[in-house]
C-alpha positions in Angstrom: -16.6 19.4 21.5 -16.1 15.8 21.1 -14.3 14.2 23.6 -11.2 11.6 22.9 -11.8 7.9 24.3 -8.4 6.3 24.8 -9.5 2.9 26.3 -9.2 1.1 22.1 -5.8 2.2 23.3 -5.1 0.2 26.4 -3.1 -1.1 28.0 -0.5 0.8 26.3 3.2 -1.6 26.3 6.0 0.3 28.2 7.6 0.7 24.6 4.3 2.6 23.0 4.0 4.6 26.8 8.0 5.7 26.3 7.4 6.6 22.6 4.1 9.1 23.5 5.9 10.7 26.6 9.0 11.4 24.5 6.5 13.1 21.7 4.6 15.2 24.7 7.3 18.2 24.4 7.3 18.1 20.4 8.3 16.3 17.4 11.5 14.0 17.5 12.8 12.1 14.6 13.5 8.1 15.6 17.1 8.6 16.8 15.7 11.4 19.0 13.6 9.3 20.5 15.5 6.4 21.4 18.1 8.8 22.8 14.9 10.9 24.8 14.3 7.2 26.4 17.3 6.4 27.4 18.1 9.7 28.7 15.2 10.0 30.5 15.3 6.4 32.4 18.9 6.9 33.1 19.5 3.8 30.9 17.2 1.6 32.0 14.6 1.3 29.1 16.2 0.7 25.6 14.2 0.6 22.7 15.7 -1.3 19.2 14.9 0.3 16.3 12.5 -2.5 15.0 10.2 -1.6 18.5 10.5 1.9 18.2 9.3 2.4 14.5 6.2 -0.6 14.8 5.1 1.5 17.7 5.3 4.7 15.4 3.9 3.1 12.8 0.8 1.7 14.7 0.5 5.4 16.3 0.2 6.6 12.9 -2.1 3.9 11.4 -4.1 4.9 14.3 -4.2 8.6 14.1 -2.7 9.2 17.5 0.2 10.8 16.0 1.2 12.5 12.2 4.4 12.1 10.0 5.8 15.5 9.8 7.0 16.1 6.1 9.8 18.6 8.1 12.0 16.8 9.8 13.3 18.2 13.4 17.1 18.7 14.0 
């Protein structure tokens, strides 16, 4: 089994860290997410939506993460 090398990765920004710990539990749609950030640093990190989807789409350019064609309450 091939292992995954992260370090291409790194540093991750706080912005890409909060969008990856939001997607640990499951898939989110963008709204989701920005409200998973904020609730989960009491307010402290905000995210605009310009930050949040160039994070996503990076992720996804880079096969960390996959568009769902379902689309999550």
């Amino acid at each position: 089994m091939a292992r995954f090398d992260p370090s291409p990765f790194l540093p991750l920004t706080p912005a890409m860290f909060q969008v990856l710990l939001s997607l640990a539990d499951g898939e989110k749609h963008g709204y989701a997410i920005l409200k998973e950030v904020a609730r989960r640093t009491s307010g402290k990190v905000t995210l605009r939506a310009a930050t949040l989807y160039t994070v996503i789409r990076r992720f996804v350019d880079d096969g960390l993460i996959a568009e769902s064609d379902e689309r999550p309450d």
